[in-house]
C-alpha atoms as a printed R data frame, in Angstrom:
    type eleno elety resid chain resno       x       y       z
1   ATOM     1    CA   UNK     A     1  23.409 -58.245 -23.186
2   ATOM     2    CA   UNK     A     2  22.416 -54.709 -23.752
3   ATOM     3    CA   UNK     A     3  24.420 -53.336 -26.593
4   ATOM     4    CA   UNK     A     4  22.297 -49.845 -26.958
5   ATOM     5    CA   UNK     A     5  19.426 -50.080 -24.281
6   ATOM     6    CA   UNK     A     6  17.157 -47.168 -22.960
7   ATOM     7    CA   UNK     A     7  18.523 -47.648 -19.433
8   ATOM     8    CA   UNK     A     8  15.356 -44.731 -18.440
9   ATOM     9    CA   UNK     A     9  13.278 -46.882 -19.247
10  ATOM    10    CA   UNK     A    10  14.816 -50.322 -17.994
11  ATOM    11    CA   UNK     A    11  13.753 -49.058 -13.894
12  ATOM    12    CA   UNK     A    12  10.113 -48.670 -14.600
13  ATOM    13    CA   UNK     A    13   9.661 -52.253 -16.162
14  ATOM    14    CA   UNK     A    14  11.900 -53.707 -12.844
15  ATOM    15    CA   UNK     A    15  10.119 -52.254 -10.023
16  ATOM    16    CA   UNK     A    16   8.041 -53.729  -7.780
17  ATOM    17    CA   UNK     A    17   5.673 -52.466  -5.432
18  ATOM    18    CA   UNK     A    18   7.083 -54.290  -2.327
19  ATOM    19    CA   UNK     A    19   4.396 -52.987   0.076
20  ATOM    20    CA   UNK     A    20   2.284 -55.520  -0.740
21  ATOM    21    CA   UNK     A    21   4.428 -58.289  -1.434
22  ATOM    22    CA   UNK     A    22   6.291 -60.256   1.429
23  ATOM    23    CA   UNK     A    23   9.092 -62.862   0.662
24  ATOM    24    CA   UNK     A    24  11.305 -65.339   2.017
25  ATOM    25    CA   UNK     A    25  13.240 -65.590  -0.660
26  ATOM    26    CA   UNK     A    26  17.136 -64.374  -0.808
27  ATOM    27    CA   UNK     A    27  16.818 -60.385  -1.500
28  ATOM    28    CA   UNK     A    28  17.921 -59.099  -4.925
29  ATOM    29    CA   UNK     A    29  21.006 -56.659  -5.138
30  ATOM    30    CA   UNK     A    30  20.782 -54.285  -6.767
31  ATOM    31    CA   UNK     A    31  23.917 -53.582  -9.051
32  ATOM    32    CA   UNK     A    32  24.715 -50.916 -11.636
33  ATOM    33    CA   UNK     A    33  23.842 -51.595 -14.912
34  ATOM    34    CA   UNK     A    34  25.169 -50.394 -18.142
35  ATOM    35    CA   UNK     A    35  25.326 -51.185 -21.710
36  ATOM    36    CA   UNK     A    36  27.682 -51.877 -24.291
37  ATOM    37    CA   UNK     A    37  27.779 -48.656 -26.160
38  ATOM    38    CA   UNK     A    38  29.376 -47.198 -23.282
39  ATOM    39    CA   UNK     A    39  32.922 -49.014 -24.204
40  ATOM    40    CA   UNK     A    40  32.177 -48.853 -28.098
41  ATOM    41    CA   UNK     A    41  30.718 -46.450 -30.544
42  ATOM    42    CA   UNK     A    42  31.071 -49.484 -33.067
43  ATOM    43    CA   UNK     A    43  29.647 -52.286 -31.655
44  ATOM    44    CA   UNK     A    44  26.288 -53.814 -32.565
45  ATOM    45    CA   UNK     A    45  24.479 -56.737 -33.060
46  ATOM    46    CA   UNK     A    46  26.461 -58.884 -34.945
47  ATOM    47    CA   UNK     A    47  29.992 -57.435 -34.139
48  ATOM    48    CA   UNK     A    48  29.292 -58.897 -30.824
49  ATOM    49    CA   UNK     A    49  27.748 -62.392 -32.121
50  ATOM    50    CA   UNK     A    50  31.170 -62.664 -33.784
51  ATOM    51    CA   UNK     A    51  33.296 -61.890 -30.678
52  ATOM    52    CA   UNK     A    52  31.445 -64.409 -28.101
53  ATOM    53    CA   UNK     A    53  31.929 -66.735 -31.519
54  ATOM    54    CA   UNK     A    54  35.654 -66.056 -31.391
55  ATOM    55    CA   UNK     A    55  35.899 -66.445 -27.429
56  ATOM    56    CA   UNK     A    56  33.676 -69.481 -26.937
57  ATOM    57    CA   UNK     A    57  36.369 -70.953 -29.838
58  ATOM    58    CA   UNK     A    58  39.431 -69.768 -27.806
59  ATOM    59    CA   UNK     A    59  38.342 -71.425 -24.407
60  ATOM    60    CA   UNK     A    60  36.511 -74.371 -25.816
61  ATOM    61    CA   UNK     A    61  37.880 -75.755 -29.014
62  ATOM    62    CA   UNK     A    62  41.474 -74.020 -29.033
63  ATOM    63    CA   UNK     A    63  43.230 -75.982 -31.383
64  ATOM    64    CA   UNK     A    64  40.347 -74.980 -34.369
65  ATOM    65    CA   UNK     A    65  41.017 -70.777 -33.040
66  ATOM    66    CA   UNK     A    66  44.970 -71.212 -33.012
67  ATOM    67    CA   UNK     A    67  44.551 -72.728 -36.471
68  ATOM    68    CA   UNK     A    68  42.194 -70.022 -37.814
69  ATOM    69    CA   UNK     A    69  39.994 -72.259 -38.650
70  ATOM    70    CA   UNK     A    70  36.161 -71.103 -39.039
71  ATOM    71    CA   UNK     A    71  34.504 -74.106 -38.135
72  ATOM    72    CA   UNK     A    72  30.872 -74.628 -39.450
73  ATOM    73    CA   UNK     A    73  28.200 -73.499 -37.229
74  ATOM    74    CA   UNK     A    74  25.466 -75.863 -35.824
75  ATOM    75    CA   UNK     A    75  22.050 -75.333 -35.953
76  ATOM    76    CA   UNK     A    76  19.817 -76.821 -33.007
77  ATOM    77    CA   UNK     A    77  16.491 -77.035 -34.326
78  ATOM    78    CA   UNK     A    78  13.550 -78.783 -33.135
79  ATOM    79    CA   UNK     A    79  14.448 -81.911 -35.546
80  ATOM    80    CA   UNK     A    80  17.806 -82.572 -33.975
81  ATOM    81    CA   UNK     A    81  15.987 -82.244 -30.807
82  ATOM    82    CA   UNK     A    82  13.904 -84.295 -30.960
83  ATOM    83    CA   UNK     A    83  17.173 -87.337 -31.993
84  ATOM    84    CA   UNK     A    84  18.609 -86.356 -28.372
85  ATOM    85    CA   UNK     A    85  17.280 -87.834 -25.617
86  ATOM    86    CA   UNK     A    86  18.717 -86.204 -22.759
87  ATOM    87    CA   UNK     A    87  18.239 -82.709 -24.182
88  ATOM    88    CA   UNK     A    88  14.775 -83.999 -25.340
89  ATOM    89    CA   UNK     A    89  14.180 -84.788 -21.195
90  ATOM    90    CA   UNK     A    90  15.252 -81.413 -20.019
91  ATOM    91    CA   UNK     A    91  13.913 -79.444 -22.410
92  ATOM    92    CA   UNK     A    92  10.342 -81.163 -21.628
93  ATOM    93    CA   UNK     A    93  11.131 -80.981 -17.564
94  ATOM    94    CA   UNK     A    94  11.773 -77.288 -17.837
95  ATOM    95    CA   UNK     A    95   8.216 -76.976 -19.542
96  ATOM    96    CA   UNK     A    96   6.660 -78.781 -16.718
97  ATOM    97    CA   UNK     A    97   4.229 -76.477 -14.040
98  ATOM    98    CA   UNK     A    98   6.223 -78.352 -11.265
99  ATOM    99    CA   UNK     A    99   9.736 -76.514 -13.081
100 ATOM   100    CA   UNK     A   100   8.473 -73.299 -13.408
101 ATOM   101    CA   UNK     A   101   6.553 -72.779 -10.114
102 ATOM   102    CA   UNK     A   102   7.102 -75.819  -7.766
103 ATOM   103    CA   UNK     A   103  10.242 -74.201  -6.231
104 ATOM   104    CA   UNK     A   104   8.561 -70.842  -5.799
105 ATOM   105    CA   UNK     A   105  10.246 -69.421  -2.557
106 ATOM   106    CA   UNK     A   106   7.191 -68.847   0.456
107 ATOM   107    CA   UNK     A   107   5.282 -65.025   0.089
108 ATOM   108    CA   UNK     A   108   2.456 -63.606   1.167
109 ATOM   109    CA   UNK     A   109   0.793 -60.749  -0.928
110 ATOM   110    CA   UNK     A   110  -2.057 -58.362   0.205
111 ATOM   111    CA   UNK     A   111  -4.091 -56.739  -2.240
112 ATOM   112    CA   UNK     A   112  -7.637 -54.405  -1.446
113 ATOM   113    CA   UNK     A   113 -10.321 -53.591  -3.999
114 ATOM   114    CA   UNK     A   114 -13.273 -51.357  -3.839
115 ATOM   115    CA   UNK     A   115 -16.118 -52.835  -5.458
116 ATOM   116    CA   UNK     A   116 -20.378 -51.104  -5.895
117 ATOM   117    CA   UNK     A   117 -20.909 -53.429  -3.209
118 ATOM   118    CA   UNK     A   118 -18.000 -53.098  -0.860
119 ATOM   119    CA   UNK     A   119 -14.244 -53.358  -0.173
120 ATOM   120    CA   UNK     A   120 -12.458 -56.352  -0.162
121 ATOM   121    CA   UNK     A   121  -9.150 -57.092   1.613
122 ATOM   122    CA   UNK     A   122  -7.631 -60.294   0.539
123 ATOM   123    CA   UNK     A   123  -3.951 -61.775   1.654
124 ATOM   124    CA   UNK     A   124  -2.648 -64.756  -0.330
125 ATOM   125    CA   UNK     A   125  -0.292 -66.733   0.779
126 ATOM   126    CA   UNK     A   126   1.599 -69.547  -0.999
127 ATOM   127    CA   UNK     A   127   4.617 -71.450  -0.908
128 ATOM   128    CA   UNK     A   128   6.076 -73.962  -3.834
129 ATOM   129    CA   UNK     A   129   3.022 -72.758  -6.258
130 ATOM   130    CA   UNK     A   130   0.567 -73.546  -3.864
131 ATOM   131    CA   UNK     A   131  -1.832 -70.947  -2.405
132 ATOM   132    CA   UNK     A   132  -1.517 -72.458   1.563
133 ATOM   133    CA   UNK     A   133  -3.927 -69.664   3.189
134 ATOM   134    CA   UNK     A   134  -6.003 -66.992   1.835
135 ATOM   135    CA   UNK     A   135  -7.325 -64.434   4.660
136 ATOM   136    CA   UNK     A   136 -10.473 -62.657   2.264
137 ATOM   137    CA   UNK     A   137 -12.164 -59.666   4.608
138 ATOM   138    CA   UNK     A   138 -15.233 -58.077   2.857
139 ATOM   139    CA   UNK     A   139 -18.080 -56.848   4.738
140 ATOM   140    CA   UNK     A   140 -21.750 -57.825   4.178
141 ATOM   141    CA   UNK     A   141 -23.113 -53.899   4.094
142 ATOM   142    CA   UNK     A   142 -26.687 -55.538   4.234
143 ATOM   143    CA   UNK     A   143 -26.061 -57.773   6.481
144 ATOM   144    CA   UNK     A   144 -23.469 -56.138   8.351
145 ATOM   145    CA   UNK     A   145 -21.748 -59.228   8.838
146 ATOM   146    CA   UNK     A   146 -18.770 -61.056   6.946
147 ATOM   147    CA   UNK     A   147 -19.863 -61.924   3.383
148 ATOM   148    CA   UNK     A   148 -20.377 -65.789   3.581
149 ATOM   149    CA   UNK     A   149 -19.680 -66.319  -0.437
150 ATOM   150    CA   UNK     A   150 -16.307 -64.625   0.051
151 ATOM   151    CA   UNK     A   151 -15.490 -66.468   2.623
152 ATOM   152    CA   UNK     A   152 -16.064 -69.958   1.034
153 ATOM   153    CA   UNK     A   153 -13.926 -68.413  -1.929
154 ATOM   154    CA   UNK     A   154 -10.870 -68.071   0.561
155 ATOM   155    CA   UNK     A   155 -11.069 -71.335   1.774
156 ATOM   156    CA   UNK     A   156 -11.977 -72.873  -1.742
157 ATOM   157    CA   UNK     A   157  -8.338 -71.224  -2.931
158 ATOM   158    CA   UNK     A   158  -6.448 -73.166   0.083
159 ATOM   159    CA   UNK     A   159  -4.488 -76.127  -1.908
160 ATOM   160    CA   UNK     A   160  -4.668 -74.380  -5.319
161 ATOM   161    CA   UNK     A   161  -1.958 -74.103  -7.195
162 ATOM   162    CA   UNK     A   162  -1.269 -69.930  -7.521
163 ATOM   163    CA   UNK     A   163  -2.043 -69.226 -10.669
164 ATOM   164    CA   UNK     A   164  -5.832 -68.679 -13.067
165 ATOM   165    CA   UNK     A   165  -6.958 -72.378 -13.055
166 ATOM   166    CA   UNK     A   166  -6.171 -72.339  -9.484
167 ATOM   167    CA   UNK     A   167  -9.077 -69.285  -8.991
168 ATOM   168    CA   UNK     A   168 -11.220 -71.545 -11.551
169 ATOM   169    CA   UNK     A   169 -10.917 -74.749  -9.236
170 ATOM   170    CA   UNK     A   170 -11.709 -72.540  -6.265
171 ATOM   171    CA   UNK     A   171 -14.907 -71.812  -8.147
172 ATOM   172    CA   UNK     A   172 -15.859 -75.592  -9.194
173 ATOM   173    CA   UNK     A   173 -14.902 -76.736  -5.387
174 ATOM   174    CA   UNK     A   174 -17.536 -73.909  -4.573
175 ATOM   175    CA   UNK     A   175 -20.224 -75.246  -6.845
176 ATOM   176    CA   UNK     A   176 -19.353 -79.439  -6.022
177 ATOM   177    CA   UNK     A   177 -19.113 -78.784  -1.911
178 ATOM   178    CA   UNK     A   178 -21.578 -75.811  -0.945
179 ATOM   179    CA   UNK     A   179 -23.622 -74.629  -3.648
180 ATOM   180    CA   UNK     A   180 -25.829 -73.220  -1.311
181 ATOM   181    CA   UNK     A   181 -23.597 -69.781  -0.576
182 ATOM   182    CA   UNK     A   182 -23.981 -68.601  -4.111
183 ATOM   183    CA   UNK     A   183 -27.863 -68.616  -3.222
184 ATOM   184    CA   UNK     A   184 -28.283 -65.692  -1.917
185 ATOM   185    CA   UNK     A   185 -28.798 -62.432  -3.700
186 ATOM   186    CA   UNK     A   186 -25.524 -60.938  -5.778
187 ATOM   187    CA   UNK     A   187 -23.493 -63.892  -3.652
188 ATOM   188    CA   UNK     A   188 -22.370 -65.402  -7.045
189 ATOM   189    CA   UNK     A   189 -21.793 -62.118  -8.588
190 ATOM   190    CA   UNK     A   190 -19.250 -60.929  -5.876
191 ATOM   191    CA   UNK     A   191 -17.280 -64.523  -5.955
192 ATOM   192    CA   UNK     A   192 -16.738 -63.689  -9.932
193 ATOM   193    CA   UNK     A   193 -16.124 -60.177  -9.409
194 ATOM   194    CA   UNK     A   194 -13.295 -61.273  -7.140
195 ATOM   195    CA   UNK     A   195 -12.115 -63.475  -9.141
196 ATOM   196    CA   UNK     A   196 -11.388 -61.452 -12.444
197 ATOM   197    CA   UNK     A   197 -10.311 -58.867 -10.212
198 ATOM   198    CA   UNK     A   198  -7.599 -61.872  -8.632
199 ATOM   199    CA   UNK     A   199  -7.000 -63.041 -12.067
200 ATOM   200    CA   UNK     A   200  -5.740 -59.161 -12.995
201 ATOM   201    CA   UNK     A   201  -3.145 -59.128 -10.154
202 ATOM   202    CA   UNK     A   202  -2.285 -62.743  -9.800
């Protein structure tokens, strides 16, 4: 609830840049939003603690509000917790990678970096968590050919779940399977350069 909210402020910490982010997810709408202090110069904090209290009472335990009754509040802490089972399960499911990002709806996102060496032009995309394709362009300026470490990077991020450890895996998979594109001059240097760069926007 927003009982006195800078709604200024609220639009800069909601947008997105959606140029370089592709979804196929359901859309947001976008609704008006206000706050609280627009219906009462009064309310605050716990003035509206109280009146959820009071309502919660009214549609849930009835007979207690008709009665006037206060009712002791309950206190869930991590000791009672930990005596119910079934909250004990969903609490630990909802903690669980597969909970948080398994159900992540399919995107792709482009991102482009200039780096002392060259511009890179990297789309991700992932579906569930998983990073399913990764399309990495950077030019070999000394070469003048596709930069073969970057491109074992991209295909090393395939299967990876979307997130930091993913871009570390892509590294180790990298090291175990073909150690030999990091050989060549700066090769290892642009992978990690890449990848703290990836890490930033991920």
């Amino acid at each position: 609830m927003l009982i006195d909210t800078d709604l200024s402020s609220l639009g800069q910490y909601l947008k997105v840049d959606r140029t370089s982010l592709v979804t196929k997810g359901v859309a947001s709408v976008r609704s008006p939003v206000t706050r609280l202090r627009e219906s009462s110069f009064t309310i605050d904090h716990l003035s509206f603690c109280e009146a959820t209290r009071t309502e919660f009472l009214k549609r849930y335990a009835y007979d207690t509000w008709r009665q006037n009754l206060e009712g002791e509040p309950i206190v869930v802490d991590q000791k009672m917790i930990e005596g119910m089972e079934a909250v004990k399960a969903i609490r630990d499911d909802m903690k669980t990678w597969e909970w948080m990002y398994g159900q992540t709806p399919e995107f792709s996102y482009q991102l482009e970096k200039t780096f002392p060496w060259g511009t890179v032009n990297v789309t991700i995309k992932s579906k569930e968590g998983l990073i399913t394709q990764v399309d990495l362009d950077s030019m070999d300026h000394s070469i003048n050919a596709p930069s073969l470490p970057l491109t074992a990077l991209g295909i090393g991020m395939e299967g990876q779940r979307y997130d930091v450890q993913g871009l570390d895996l892509a590294v180790e998979r990298i090291k175990d399977e073909a150690p030999e594109v990091l050989a060549p001059a700066g090769g290892a240097q642009k992978v990690m350069d890449v990848v703290r760069w990836l890490k930033e926007e991920l």
